[in-house]
N, CA, C and O atoms as a Tinker XYZ file with bonds, in Angstrom:
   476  protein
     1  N    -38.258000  -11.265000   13.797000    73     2
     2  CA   -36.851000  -10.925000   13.861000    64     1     3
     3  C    -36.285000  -10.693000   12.464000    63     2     4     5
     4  O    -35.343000   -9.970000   12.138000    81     3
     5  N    -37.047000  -11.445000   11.732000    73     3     6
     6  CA   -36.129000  -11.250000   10.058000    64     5     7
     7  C    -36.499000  -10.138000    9.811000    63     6     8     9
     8  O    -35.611000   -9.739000    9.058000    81     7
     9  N    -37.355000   -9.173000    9.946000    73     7    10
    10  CA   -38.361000   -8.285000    9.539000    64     9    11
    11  C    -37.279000   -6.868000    9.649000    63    10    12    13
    12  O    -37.304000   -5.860000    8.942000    81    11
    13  N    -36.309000   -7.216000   10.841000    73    11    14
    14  CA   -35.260000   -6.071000   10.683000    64    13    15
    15  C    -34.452000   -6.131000   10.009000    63    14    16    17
    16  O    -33.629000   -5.218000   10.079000    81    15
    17  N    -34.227000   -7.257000    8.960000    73    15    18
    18  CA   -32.941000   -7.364000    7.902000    64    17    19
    19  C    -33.298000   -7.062000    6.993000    63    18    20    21
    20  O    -32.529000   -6.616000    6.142000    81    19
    21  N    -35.049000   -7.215000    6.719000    73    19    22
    22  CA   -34.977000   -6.971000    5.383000    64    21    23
    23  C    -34.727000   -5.583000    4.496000    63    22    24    25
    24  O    -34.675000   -5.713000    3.273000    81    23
    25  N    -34.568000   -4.245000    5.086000    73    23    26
    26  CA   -34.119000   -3.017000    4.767000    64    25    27
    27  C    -32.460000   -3.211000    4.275000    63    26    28    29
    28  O    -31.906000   -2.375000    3.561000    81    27
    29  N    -31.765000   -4.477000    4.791000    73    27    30
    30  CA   -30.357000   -4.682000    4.741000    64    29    31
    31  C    -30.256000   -5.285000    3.966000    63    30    32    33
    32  O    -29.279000   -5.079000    3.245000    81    31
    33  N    -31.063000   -6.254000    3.664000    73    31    34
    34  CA   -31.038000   -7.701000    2.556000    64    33    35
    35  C    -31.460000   -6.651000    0.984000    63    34    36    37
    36  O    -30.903000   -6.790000   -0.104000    81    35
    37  N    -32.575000   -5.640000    1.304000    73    35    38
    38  CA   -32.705000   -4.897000    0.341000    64    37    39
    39  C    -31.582000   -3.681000   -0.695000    63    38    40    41
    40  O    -31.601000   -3.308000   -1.867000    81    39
    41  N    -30.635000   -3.370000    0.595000    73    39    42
    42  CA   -29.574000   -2.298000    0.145000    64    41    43
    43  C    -28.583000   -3.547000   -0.303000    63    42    44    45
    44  O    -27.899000   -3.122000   -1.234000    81    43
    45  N    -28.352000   -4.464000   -0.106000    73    43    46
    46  CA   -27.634000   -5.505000   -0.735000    64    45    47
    47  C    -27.454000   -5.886000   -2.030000    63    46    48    49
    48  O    -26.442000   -5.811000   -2.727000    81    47
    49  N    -28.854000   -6.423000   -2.350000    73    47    50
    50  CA   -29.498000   -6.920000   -3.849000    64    49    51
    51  C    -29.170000   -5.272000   -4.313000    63    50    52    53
    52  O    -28.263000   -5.236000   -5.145000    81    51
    53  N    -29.614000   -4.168000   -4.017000    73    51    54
    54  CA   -29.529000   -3.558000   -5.021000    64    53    55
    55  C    -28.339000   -3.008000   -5.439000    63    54    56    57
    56  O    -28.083000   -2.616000   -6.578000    81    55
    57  N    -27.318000   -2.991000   -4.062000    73    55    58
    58  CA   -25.659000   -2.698000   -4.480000    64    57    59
    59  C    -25.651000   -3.678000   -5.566000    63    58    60    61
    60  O    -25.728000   -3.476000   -6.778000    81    59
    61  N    -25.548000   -4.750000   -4.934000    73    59    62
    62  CA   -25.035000   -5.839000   -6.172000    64    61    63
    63  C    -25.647000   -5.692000   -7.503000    63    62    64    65
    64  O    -24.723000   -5.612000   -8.313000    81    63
    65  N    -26.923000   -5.612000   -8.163000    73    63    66
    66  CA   -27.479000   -5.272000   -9.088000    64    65    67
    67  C    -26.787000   -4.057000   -9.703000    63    66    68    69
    68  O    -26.469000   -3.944000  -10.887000    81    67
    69  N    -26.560000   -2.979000   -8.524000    73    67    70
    70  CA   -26.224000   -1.798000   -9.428000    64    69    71
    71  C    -24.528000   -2.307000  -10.064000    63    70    72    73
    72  O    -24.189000   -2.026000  -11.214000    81    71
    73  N    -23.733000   -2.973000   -9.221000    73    71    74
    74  CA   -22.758000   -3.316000   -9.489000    64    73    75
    75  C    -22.408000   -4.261000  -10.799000    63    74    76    77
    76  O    -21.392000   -4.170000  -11.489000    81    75
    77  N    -23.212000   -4.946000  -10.926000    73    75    78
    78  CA   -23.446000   -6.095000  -11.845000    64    77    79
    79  C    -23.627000   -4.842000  -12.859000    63    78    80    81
    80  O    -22.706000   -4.249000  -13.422000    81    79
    81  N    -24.891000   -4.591000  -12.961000    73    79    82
    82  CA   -25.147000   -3.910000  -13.940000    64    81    83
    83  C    -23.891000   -2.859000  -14.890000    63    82    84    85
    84  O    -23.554000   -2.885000  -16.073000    81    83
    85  N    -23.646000   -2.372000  -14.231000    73    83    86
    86  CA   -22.302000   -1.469000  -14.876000    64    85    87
    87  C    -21.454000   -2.261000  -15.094000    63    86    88    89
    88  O    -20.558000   -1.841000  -15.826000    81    87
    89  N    -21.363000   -3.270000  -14.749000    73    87    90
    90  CA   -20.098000   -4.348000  -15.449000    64    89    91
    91  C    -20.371000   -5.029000  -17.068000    63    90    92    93
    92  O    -19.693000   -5.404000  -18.024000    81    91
    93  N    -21.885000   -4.908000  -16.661000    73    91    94
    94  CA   -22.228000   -5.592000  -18.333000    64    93    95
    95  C    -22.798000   -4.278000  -19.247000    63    94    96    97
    96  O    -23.120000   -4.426000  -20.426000    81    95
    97  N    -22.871000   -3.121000  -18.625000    73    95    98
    98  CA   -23.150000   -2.040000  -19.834000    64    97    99
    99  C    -21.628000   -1.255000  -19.938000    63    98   100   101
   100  O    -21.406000   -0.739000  -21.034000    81    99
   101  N    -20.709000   -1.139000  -19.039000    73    99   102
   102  CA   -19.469000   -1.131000  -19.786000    64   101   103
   103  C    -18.952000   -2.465000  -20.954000    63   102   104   105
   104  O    -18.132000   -2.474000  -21.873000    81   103
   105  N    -19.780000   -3.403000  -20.447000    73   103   106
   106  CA   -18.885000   -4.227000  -21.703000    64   105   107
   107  C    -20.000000   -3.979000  -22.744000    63   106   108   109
   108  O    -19.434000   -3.230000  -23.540000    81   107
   109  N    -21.037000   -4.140000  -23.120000    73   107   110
   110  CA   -21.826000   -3.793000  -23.921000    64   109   111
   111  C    -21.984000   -2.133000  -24.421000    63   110   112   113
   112  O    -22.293000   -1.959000  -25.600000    81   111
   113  N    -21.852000   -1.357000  -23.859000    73   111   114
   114  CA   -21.752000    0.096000  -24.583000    64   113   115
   115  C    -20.208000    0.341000  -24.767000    63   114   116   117
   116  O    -19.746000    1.232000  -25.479000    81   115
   117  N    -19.604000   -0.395000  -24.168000    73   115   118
   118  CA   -17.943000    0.458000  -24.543000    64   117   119
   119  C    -17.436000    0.110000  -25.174000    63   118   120   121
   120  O    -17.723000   -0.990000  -25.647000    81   119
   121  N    -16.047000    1.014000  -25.711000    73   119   122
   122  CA   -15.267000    0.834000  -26.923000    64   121   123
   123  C    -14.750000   -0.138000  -27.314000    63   122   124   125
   124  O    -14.004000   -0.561000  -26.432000    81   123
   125  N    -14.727000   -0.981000  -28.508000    73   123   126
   126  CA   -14.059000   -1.837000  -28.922000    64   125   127
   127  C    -12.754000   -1.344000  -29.336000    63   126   128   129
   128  O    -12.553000   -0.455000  -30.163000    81   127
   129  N    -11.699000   -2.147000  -28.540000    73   127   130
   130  CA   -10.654000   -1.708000  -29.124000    64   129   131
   131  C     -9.962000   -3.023000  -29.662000    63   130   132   133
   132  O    -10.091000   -4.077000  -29.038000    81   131
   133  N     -9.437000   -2.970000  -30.494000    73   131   134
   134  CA    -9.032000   -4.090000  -31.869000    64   133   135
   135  C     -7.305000   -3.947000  -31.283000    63   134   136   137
   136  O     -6.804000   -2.852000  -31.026000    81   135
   137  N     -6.690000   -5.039000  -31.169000    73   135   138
   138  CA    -5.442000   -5.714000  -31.118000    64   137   139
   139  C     -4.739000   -5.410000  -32.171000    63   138   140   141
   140  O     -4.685000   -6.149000  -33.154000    81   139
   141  N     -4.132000   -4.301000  -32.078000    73   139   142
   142  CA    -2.806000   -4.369000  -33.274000    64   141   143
   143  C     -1.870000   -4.966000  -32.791000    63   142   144   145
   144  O     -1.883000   -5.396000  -31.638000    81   143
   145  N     -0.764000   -5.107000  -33.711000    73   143   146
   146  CA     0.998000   -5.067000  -33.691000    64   145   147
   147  C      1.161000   -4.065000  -32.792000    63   146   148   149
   148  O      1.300000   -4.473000  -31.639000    81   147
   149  N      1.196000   -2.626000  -32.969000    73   147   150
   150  CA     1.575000   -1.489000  -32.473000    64   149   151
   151  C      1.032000   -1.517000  -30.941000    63   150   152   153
   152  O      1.672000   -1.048000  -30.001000    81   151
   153  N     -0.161000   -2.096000  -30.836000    73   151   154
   154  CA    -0.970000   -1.799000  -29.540000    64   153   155
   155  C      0.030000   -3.224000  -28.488000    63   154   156   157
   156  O      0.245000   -3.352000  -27.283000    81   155
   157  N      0.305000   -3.832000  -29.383000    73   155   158
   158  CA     0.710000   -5.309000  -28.615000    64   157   159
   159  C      2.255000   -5.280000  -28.315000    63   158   160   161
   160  O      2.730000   -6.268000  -27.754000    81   159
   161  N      3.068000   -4.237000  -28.641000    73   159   162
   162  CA     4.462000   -4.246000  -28.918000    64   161   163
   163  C      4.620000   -3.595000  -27.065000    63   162   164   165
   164  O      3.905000   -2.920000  -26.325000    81   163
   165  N      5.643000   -4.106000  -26.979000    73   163   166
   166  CA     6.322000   -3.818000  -25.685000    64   165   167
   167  C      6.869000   -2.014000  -25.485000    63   166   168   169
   168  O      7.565000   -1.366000  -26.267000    81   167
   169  N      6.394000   -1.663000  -24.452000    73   167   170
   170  CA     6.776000    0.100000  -24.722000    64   169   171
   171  C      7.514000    0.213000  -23.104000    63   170   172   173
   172  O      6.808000   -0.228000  -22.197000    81   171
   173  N      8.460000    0.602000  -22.835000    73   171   174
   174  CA     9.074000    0.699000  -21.815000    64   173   175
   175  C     10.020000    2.445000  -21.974000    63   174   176   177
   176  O     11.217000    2.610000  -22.209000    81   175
   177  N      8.947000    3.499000  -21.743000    73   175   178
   178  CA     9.932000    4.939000  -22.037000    64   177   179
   179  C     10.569000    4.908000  -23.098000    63   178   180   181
   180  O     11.762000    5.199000  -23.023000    81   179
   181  N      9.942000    4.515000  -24.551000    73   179   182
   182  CA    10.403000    5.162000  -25.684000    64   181   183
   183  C     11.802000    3.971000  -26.367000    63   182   184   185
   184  O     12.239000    3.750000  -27.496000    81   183
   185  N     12.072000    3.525000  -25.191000    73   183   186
   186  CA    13.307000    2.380000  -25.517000    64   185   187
   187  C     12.950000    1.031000  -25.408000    63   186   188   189
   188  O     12.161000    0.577000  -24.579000    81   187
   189  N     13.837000    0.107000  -26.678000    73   187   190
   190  CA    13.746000   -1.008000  -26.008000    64   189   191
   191  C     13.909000   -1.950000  -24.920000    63   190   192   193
   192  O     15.002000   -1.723000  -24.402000    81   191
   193  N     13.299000   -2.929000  -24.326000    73   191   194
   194  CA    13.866000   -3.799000  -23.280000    64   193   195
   195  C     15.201000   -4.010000  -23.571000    63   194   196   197
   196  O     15.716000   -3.964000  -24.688000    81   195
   197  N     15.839000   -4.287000  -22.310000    73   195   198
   198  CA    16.926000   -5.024000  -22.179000    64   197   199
   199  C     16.780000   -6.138000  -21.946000    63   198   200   201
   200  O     17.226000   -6.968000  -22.738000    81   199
   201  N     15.991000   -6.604000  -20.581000    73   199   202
   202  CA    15.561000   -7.889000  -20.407000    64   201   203
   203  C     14.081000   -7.959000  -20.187000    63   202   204   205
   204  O     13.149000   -7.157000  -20.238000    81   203
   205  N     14.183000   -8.829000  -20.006000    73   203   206
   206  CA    12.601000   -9.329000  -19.895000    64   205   207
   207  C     11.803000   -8.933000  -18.910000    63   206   208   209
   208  O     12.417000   -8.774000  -17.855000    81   207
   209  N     10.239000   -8.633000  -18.839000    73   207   210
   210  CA     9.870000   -7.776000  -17.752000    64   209   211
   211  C      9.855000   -8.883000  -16.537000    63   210   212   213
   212  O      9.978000   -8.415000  -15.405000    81   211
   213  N      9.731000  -10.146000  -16.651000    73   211   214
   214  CA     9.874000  -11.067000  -15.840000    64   213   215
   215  C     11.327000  -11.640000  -14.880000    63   214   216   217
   216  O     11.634000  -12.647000  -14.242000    81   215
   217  N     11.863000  -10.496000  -15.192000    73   215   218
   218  CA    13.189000  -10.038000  -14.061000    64   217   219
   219  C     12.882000  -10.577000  -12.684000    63   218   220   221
   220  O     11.815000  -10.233000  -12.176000    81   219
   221  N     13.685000  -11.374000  -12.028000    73   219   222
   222  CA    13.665000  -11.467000  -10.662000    64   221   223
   223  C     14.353000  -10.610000   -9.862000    63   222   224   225
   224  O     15.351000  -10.222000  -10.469000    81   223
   225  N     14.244000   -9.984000   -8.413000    73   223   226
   226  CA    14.499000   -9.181000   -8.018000    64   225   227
   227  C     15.091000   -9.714000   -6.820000    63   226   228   229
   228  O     14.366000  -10.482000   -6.188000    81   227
   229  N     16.763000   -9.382000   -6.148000    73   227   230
   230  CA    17.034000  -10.085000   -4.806000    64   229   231
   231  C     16.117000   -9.576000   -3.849000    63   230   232   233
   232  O     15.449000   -8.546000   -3.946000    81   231
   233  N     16.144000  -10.364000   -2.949000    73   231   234
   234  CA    15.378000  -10.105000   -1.559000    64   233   235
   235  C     15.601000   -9.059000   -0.265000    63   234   236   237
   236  O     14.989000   -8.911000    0.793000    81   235
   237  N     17.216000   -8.160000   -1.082000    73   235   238
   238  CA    17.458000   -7.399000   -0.569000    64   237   239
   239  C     16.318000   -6.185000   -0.773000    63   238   240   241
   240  O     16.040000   -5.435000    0.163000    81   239
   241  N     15.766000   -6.080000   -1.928000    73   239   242
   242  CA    15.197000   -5.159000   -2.538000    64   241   243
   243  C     14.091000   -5.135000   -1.665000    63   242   244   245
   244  O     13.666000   -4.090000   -1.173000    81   243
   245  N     13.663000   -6.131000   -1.476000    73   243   246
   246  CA    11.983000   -5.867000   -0.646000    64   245   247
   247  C     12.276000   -5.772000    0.564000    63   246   248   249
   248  O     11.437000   -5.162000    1.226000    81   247
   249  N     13.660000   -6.363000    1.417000    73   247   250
   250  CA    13.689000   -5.773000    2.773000    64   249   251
   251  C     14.376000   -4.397000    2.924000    63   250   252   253
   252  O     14.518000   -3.852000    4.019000    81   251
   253  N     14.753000   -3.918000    1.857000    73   251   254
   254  CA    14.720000   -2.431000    2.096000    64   253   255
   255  C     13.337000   -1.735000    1.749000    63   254   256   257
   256  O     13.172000   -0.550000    2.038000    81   255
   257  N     12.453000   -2.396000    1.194000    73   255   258
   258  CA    10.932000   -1.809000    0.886000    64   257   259
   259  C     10.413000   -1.400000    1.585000    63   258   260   261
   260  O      9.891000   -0.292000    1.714000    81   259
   261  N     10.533000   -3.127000    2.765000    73   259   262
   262  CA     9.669000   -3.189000    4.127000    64   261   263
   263  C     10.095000   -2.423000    5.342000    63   262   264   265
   264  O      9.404000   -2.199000    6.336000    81   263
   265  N     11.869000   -1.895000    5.023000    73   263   266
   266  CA    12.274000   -0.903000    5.819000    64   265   267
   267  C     11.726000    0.395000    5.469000    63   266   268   269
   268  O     10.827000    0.685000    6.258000    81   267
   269  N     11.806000    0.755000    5.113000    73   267   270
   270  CA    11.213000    2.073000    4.386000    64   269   271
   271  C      9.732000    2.040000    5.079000    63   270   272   273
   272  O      9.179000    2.768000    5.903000    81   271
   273  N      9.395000    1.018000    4.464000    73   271   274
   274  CA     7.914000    1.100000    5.175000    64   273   275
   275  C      7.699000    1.482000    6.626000    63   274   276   277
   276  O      7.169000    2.450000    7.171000    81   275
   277  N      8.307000    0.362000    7.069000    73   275   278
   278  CA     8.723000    0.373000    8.965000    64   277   279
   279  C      8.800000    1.520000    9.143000    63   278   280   281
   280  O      7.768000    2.060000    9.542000    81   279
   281  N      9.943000    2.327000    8.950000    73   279   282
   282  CA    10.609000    3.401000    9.691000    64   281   283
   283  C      9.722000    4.503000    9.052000    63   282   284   285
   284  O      9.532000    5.461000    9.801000    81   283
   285  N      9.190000    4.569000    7.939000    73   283   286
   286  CA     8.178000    5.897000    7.263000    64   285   287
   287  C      6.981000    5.476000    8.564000    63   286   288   289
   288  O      6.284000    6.385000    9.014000    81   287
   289  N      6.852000    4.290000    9.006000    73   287   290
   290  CA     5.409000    4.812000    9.853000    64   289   291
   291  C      5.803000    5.579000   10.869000    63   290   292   293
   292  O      5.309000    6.684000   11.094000    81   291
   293  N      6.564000    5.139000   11.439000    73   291   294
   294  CA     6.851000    6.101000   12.739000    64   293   295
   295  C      6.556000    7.491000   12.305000    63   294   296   297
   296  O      6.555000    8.072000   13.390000    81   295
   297  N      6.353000    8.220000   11.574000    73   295   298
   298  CA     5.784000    9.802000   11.568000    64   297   299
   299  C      4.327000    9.426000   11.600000    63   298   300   301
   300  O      3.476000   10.195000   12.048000    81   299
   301  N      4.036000    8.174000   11.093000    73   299   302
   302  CA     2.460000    8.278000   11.487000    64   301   303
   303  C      2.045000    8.421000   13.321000    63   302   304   305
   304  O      1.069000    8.658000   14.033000    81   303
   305  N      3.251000    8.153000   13.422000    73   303   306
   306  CA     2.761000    7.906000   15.081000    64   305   307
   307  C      3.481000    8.980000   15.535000    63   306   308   309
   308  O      3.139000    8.978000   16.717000    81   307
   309  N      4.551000   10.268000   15.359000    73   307   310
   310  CA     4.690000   11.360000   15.658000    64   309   311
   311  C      4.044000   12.396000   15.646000    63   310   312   313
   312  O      4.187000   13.341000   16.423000    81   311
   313  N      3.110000   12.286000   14.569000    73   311   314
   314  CA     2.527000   13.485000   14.280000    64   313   315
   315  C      1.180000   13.973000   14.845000    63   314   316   317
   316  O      0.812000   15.141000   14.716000    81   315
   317  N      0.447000   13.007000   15.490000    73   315   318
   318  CA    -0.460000   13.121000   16.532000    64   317   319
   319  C      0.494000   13.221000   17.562000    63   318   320   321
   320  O      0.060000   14.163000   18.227000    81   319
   321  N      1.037000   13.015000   17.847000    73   319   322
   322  CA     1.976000   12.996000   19.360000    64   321   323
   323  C      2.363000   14.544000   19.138000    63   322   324   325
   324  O      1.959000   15.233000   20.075000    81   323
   325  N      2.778000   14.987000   18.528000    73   323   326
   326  CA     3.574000   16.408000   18.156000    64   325   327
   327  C      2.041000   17.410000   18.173000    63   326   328   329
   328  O      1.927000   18.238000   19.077000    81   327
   329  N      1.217000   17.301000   17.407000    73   327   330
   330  CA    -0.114000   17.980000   17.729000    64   329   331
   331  C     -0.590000   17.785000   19.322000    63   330   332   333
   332  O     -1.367000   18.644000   19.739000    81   331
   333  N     -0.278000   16.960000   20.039000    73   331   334
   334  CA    -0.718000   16.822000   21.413000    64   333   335
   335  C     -0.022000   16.748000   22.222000    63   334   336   337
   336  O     -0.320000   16.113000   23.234000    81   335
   337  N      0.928000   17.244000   22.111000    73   335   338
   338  CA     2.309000   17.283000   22.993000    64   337   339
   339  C      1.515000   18.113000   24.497000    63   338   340   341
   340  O      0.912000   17.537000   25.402000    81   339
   341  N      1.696000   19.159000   24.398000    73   339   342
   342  CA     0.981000   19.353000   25.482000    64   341   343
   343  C     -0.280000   18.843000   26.518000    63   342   344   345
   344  O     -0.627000   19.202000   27.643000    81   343
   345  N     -0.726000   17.934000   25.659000    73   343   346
   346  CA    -2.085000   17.646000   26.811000    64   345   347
   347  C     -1.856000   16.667000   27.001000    63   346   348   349
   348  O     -2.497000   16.324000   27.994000    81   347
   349  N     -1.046000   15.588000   26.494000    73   347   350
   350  CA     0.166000   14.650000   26.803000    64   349   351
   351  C      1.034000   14.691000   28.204000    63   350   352   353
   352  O      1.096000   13.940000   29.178000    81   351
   353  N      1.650000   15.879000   27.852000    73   351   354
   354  CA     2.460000   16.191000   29.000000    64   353   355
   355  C      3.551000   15.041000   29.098000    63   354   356   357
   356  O      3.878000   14.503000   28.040000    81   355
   357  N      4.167000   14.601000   30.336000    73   355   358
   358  CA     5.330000   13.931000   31.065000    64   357   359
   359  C      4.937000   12.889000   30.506000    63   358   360   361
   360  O      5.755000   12.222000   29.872000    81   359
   361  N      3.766000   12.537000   30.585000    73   359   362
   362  CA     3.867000   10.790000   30.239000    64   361   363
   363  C      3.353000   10.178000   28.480000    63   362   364   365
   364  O      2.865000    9.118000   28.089000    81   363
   365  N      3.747000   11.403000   27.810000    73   363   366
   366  CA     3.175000   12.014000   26.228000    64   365   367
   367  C      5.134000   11.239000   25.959000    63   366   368   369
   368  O      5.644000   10.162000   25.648000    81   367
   369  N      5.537000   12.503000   26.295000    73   367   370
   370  CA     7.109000   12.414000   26.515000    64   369   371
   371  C      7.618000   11.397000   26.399000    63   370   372   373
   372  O      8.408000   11.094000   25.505000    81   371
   373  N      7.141000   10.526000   27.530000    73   371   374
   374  CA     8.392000    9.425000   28.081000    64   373   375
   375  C      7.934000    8.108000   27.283000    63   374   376   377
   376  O      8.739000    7.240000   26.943000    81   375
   377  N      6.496000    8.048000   27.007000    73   375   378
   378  CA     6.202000    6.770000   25.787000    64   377   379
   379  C      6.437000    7.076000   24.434000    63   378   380   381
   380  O      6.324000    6.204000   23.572000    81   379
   381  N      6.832000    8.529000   24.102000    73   379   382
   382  CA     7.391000    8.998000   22.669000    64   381   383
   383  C      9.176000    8.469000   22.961000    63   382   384   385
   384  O      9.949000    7.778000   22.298000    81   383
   385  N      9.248000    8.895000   23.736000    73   383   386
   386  CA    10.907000    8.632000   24.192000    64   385   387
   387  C     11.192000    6.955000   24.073000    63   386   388   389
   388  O     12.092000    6.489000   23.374000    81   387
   389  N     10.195000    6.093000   24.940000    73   387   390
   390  CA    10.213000    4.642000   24.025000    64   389   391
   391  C     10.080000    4.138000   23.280000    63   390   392   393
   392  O     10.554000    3.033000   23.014000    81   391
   393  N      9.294000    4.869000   22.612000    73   391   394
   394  CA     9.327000    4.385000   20.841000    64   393   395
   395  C     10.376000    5.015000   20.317000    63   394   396   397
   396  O     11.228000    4.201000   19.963000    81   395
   397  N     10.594000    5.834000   20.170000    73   395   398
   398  CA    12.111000    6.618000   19.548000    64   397   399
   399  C     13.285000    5.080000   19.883000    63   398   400   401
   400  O     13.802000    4.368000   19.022000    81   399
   401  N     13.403000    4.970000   21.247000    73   399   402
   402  CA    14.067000    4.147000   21.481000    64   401   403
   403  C     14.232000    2.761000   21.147000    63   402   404   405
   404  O     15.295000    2.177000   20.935000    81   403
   405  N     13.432000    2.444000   21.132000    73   403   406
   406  CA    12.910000    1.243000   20.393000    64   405   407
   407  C     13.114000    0.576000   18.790000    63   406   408   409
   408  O     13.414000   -0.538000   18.360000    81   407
   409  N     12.642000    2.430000   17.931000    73   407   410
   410  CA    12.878000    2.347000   16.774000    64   409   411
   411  C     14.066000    2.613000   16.626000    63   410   412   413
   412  O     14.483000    1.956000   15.672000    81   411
   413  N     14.965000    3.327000   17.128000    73   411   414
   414  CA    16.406000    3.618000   17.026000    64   413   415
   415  C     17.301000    2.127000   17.230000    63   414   416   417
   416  O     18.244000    1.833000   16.496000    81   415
   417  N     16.693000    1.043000   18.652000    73   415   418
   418  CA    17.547000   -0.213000   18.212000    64   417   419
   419  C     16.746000   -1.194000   17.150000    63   418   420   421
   420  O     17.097000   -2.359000   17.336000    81   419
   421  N     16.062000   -1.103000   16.407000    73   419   422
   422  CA    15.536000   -1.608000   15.214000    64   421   423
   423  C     16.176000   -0.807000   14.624000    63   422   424   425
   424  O     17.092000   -1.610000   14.444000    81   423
   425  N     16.432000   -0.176000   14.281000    73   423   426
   426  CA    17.658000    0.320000   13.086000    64   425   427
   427  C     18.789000    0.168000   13.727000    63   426   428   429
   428  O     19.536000    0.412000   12.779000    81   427
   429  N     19.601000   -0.081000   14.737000    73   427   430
   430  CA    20.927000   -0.477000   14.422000    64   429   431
   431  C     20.797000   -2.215000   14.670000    63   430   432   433
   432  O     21.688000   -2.907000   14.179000    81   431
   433  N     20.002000   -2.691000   15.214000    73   431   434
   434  CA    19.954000   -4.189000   14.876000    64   433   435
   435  C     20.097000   -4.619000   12.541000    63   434   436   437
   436  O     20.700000   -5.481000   11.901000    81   435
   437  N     19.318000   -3.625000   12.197000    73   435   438
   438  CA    19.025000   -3.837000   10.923000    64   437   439
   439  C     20.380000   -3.392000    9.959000    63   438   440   441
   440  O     20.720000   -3.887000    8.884000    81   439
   441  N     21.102000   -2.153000   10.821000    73   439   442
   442  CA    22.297000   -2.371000   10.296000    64   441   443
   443  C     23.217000   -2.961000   10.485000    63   442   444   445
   444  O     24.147000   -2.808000    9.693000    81   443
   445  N     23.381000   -3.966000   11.700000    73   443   446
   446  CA    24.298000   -5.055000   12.362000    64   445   447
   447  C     24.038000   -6.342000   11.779000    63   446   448   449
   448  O     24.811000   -7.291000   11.915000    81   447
   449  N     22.667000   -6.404000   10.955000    73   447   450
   450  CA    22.193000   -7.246000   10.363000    64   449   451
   451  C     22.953000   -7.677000    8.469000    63   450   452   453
   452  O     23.001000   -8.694000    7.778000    81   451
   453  N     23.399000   -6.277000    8.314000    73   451   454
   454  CA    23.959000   -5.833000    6.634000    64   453   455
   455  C     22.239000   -6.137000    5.786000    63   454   456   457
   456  O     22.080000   -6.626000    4.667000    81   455
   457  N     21.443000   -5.794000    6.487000    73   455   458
   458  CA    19.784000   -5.720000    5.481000    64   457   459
   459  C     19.859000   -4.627000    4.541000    63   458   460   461
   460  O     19.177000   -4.519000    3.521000    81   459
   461  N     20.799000   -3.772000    4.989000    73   459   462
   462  CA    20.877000   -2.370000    4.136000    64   461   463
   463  C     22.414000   -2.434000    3.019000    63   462   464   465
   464  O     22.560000   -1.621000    2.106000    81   463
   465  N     23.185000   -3.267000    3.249000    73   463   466
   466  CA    24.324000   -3.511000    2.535000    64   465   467
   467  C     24.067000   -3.803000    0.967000    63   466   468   469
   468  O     23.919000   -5.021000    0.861000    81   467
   469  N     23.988000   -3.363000    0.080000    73   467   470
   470  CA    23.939000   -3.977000   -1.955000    64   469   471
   471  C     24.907000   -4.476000   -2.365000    63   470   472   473
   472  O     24.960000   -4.533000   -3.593000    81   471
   473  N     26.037000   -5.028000   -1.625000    73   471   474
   474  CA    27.108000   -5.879000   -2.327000    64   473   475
   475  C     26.417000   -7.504000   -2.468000    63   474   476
   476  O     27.064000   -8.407000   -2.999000    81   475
């Protein structure tokens, strides 16, 4: 029974080897690059900081992220539906029509919520 792994146990060791390997001939053949002032100085578009890059961010910010996110998938799920509309047919329709629906009261729950409000 082991006799069928070992073709698997073999592509293994040698991923890993090949992997290993390029980790220590990039560090051994590649460029040394030396730590300046200039290399170490803070570069933010030509200007200085204002504050610190360790800025905290409200939590409004990421639930409008995760909105964005949310509502951008739904074209992932239109756009096969829209290519197959026809062989879909009536019942293509009426489970596109529940998700529409669905996602439409997830967005006014989210605006009844003020998740989208920046005051």
């Amino acid at each position: 029974m082991i006799d069928l792994y070992i073709p698997l146990i073999i592509m293994v060791a040698v991923g890993g080897l090949f992997g290993l390997s390029n980790v220590i001939l990039a560090e051994v053949l590649g460029p040394r690059r030396t730590k300046t002032k200039t290399k170490l100085s803070i570069y933010e578009c030509g200007m200085e900081p204002i504050t610190s890059a360790r800025e905290r961010f409200s939590v409004k910010f990421y639930m409008v992220a995760m909105l964005f996110i949310l509502f951008d998938i739904e074209i992932v799920f239109m756009y096969p539906w829209a290519v197959q509309f026809k062989v879909l047919g009536t019942t293509g329709l009426i489970a596109m029509g529940l998700f529409m629906l669905l996602l439409f009261a997830g967005f006014i729950y989210v605006i009844k919520k003020g998740a989208l409000k920046w005051d």
